[in-house]
C-alpha positions as CSV (number, residue, x, y, z in Angstrom):
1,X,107.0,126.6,96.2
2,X,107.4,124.5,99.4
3,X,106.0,120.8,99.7
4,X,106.1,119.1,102.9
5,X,105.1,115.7,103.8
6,X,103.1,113.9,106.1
7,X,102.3,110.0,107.8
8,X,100.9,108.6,110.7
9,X,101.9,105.8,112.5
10,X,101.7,103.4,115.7
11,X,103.5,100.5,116.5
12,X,105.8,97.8,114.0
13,X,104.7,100.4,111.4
14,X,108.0,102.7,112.0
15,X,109.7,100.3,109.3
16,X,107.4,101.6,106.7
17,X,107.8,105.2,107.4
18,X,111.8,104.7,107.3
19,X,111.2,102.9,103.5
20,X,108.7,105.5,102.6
21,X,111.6,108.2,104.1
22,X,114.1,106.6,102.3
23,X,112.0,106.5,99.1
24,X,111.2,110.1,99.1
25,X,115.3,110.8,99.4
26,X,116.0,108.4,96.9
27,X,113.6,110.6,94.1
28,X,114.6,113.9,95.1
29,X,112.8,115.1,97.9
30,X,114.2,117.5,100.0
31,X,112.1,119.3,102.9
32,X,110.1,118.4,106.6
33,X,108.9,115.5,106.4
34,X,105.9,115.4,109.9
35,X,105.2,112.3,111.2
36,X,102.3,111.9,113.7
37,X,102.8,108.7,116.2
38,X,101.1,106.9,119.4
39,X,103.3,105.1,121.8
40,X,107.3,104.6,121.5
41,X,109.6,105.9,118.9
42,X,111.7,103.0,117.4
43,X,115.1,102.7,117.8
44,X,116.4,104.2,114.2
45,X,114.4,106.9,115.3
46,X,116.2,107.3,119.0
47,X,118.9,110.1,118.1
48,X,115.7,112.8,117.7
49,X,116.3,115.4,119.5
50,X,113.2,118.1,121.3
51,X,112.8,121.0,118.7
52,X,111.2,123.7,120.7
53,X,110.8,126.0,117.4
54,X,108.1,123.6,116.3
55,X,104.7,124.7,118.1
56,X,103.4,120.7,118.9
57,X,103.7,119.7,122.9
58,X,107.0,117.2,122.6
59,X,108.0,117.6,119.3
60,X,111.5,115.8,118.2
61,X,113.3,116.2,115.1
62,X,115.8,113.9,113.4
63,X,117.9,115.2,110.1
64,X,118.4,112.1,108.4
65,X,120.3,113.6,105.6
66,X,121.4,116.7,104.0
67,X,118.5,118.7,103.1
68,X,116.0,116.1,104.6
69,X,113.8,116.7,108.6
70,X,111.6,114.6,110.3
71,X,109.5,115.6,112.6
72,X,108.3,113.3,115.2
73,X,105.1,114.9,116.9
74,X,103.2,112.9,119.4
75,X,99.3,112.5,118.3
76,X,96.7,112.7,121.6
77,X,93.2,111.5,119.7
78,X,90.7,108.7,120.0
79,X,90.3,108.5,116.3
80,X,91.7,105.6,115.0
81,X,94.6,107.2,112.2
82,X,93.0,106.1,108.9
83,X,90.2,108.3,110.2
84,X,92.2,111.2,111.6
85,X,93.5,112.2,108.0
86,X,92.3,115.1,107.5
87,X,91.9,116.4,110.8
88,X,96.0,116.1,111.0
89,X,96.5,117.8,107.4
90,X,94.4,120.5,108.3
91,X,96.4,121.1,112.1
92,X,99.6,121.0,110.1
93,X,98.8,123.5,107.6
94,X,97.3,125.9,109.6
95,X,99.9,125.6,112.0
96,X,103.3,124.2,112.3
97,X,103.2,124.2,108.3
98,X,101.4,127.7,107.5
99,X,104.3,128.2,105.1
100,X,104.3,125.3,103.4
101,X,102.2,125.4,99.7
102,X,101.3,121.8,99.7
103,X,101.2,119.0,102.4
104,X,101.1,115.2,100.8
105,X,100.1,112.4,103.0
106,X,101.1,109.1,102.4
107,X,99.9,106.1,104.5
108,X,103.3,104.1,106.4
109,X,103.3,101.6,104.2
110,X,103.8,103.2,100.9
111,X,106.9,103.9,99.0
112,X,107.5,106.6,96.0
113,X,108.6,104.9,92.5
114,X,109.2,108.4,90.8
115,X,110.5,111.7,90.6
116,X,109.5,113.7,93.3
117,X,108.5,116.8,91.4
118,X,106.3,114.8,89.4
119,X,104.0,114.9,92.9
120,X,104.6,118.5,92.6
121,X,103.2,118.9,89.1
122,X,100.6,116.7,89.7
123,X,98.7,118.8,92.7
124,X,98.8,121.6,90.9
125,X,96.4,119.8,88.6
126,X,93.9,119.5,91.8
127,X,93.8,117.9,94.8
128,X,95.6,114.2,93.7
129,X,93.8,111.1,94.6
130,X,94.4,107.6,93.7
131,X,91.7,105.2,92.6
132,X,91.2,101.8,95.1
133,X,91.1,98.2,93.4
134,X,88.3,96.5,95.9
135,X,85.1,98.4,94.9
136,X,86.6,100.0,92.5
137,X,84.0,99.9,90.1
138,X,81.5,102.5,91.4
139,X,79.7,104.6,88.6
140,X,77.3,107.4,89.8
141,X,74.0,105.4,89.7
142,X,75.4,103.1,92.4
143,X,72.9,103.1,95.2
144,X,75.8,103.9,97.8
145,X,76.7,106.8,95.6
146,X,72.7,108.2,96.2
147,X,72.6,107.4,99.8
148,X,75.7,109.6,99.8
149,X,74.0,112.3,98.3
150,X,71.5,112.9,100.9
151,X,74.4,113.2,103.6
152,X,75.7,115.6,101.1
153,X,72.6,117.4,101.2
154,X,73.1,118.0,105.4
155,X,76.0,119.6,104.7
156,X,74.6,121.8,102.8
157,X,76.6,121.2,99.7
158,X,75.4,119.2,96.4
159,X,77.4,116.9,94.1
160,X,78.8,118.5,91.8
161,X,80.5,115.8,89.9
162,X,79.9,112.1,88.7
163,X,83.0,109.8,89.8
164,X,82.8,106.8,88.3
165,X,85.9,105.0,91.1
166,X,86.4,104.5,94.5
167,X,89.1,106.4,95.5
168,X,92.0,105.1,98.2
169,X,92.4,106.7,101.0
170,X,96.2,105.9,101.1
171,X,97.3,108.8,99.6
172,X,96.6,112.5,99.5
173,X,98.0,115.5,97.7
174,X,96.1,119.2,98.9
175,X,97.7,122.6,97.7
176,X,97.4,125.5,99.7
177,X,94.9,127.3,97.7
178,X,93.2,123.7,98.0
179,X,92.8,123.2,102.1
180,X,89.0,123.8,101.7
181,X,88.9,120.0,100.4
182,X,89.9,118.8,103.9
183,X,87.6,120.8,105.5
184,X,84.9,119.4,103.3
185,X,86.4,116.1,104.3
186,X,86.4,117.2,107.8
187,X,82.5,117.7,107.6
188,X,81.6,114.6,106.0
189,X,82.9,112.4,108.9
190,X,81.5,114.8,111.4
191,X,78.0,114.6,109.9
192,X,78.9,110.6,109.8
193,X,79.7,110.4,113.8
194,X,76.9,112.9,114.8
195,X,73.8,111.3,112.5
196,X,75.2,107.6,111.3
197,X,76.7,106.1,114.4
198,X,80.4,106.3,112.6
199,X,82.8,105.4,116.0
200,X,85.9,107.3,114.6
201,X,88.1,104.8,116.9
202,X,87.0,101.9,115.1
203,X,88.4,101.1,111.2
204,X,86.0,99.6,109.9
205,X,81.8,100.6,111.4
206,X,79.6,98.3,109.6
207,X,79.5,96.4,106.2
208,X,79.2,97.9,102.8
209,X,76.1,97.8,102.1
210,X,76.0,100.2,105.1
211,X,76.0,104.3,104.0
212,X,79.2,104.9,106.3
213,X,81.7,101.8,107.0
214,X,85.1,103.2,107.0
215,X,87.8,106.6,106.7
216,X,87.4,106.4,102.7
217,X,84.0,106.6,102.6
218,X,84.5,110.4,104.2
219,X,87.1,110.8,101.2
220,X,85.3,109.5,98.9
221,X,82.0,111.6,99.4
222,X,84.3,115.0,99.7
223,X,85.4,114.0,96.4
224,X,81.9,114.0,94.9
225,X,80.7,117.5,96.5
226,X,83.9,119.2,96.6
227,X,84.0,122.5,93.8
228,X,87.5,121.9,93.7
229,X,89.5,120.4,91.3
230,X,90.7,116.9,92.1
231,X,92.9,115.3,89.7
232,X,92.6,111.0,89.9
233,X,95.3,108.5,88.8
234,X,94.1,104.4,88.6
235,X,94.7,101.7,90.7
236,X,97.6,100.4,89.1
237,X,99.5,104.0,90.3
238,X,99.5,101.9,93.7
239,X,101.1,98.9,92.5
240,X,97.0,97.4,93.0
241,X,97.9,96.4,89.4
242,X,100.8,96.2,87.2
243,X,101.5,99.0,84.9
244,X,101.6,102.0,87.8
245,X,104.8,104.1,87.8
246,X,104.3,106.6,90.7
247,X,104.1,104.7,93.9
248,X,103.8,101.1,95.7
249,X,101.1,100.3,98.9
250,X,101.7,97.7,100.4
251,X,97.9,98.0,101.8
252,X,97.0,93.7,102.6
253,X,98.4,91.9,105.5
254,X,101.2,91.1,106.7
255,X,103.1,93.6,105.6
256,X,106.4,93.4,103.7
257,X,108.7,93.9,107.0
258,X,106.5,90.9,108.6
259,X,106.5,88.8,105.6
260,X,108.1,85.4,105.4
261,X,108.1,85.2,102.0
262,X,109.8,81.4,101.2
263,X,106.7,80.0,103.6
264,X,104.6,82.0,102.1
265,X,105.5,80.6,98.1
266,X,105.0,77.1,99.5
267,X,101.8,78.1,100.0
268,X,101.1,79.5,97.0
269,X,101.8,82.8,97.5
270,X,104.1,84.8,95.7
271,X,105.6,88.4,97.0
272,X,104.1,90.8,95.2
273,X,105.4,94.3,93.9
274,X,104.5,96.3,96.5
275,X,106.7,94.1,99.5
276,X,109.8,94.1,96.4
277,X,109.8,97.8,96.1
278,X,109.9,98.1,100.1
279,X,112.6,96.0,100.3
280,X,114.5,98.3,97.7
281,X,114.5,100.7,100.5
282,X,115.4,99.6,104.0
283,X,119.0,100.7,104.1
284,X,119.5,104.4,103.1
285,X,120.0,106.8,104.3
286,X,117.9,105.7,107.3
287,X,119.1,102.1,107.9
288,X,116.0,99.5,109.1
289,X,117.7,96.8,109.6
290,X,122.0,95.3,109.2
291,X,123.4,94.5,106.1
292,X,123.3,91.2,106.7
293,X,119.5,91.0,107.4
294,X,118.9,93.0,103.8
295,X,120.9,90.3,102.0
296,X,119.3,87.9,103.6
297,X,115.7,88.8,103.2
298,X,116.5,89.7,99.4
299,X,117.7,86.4,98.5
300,X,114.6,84.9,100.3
301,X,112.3,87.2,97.6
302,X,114.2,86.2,94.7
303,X,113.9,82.3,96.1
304,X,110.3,82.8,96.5
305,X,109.7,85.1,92.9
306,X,111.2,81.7,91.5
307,X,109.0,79.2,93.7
308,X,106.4,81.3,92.3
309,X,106.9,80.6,88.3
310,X,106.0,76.6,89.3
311,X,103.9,76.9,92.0
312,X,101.1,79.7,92.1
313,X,97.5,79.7,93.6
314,X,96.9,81.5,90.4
């Protein structure tokens, strides 16, 4: 059974998918890893070389170790990425993927905490979601969770079960016998940018209270009407809270490679788990930044953790 994995990214973001890279090597995994991107590759990523044998207009590819591929394949949309999800899954497995068995996206700011083929096991349970923190709380009486039900209803489709969560958009596990979910996915957003005024090239639409604000609503309502399996993990399985064991998003700004993190304690800020598990994983095998730099920026973390026992806005 073949996994492959997939990210998007644009801009300073290249340091998380070299953590998240170096994560995934670090737990076992071993395969294509495809990474869609706007604008310039970074300069880690310079020695890719053009791979004609993969079908996507200026494709590069970069083996970063044994028995591990990126694939660097430049991304022509208007959609902003956090809405383009699905759209990209879908491409990839119905093209440049078609042999793969299961595609797992992970947002560019998320590192793995486990064995690989624990992600393995847990798709074939369903299609593996993660629940969100902020609205997190959201049982199936909610009024959001009826106004959703009538765009449902355009599709054509009906719920079909009660979800109790809001689910993160972050991450995404789909087996092949699975890719109908994304196409369900797919819908959802279409219906939202046809009838709802959703402007896929903006994050964030409206406010909350609104029926369509953002990429995870889409998820979120797919979720609810899909008729196949999904299989859910908690918050705290993204570091939102402590406890989690599977993986670590780093999803508040700034992000861990922009953090100054002894600043930062004086105000009352600690770092938190996610930017310490990133920091575990800037220098191999794909090297972010010198040796020097590493040492440096860990010291600062332990400094602040220890600024943070005395002095906490909490």
């Amino acid at each position: 059974m073949k996994s492959v994995i997939c990210t998007l990214f644009e801009g300073h973001y290249h340091y998380g998918v070299g953590a998240l890279t170096n994560s995934l090597y670090y737990y076992g995994f071993r395969g294509d890893v495809f990474v869609g991107y706007r604008g310039e590759l970074t300069e880690w990523a310079s020695a890719a070389v053009d791979n004609p044998s993969i079908m996507w207009k200026g494709a590069k590819s970069l083996t970063i170790a044994d028995g591990l591929q990126l694939h660097f394949l430049p991304v022509e949309t208007h959609f902003h990425f956090t809405t383009y999800k699905p759209y990209f899954m879908l491409t990839l497995f119905e093209g440049i993927a078609k042999d793969a068995d299961r595609i797992m996206y992970f947002d560019p700011d998320i590192v793995i905490k486990c064995r690989w083929s624990f992600f393995e096991q847990w798709v074939e349970c369903g299609v593996g979601l993660v629940q969100e923190l902020v609205n997190h709380d959201m049982p199936p009486t909610h009024p959001l969770r009826f106004m959703w039900e009538k765009m449902i209803q355009q599709t054509g489709r009906t719920v079909v079960r009660n979800l109790y969560s809001y689910i993160n958009a972050g991450f995404c596990g789909v087996g092949r016998e699975h890719i109908e979910f994304l196409k369900t996915w797919i819908d959802i957003i279409d219906l939202a940018i046809q009838k709802y005024n959703f402007d896929p090239g903006n994050f964030m639409n409206y406010d909350r209270t609104s029926i369509f604000c953002g990429d995870q609503d889409g998820l979120n309502i797919a979720a609810m009407c899909s008729r196949l399996p999904i299989s859910e993990v908690g918050p705290q399985e993204m570091d939102f809270l402590y406890g989690g064991y599977i993986m670590s998003h780093a999803n508040t700004s700034p992000k861990p490679w922009k953090k100054m993190f002894i600043s930062s304690a004086l105000k009352g800020i600690r770092p938190s788990l996610q930017e310490k598990e990133f920091w575990h994983h800037v220098s191999s095998p794909i090297s972010l930044y010198s040796k020097a730099k590493i040492k440096n920026k860990q010291t600062h973390i332990a400094l602040a953790s220890l600024i943070g026992r005395f002095y906490s806005r909490s």
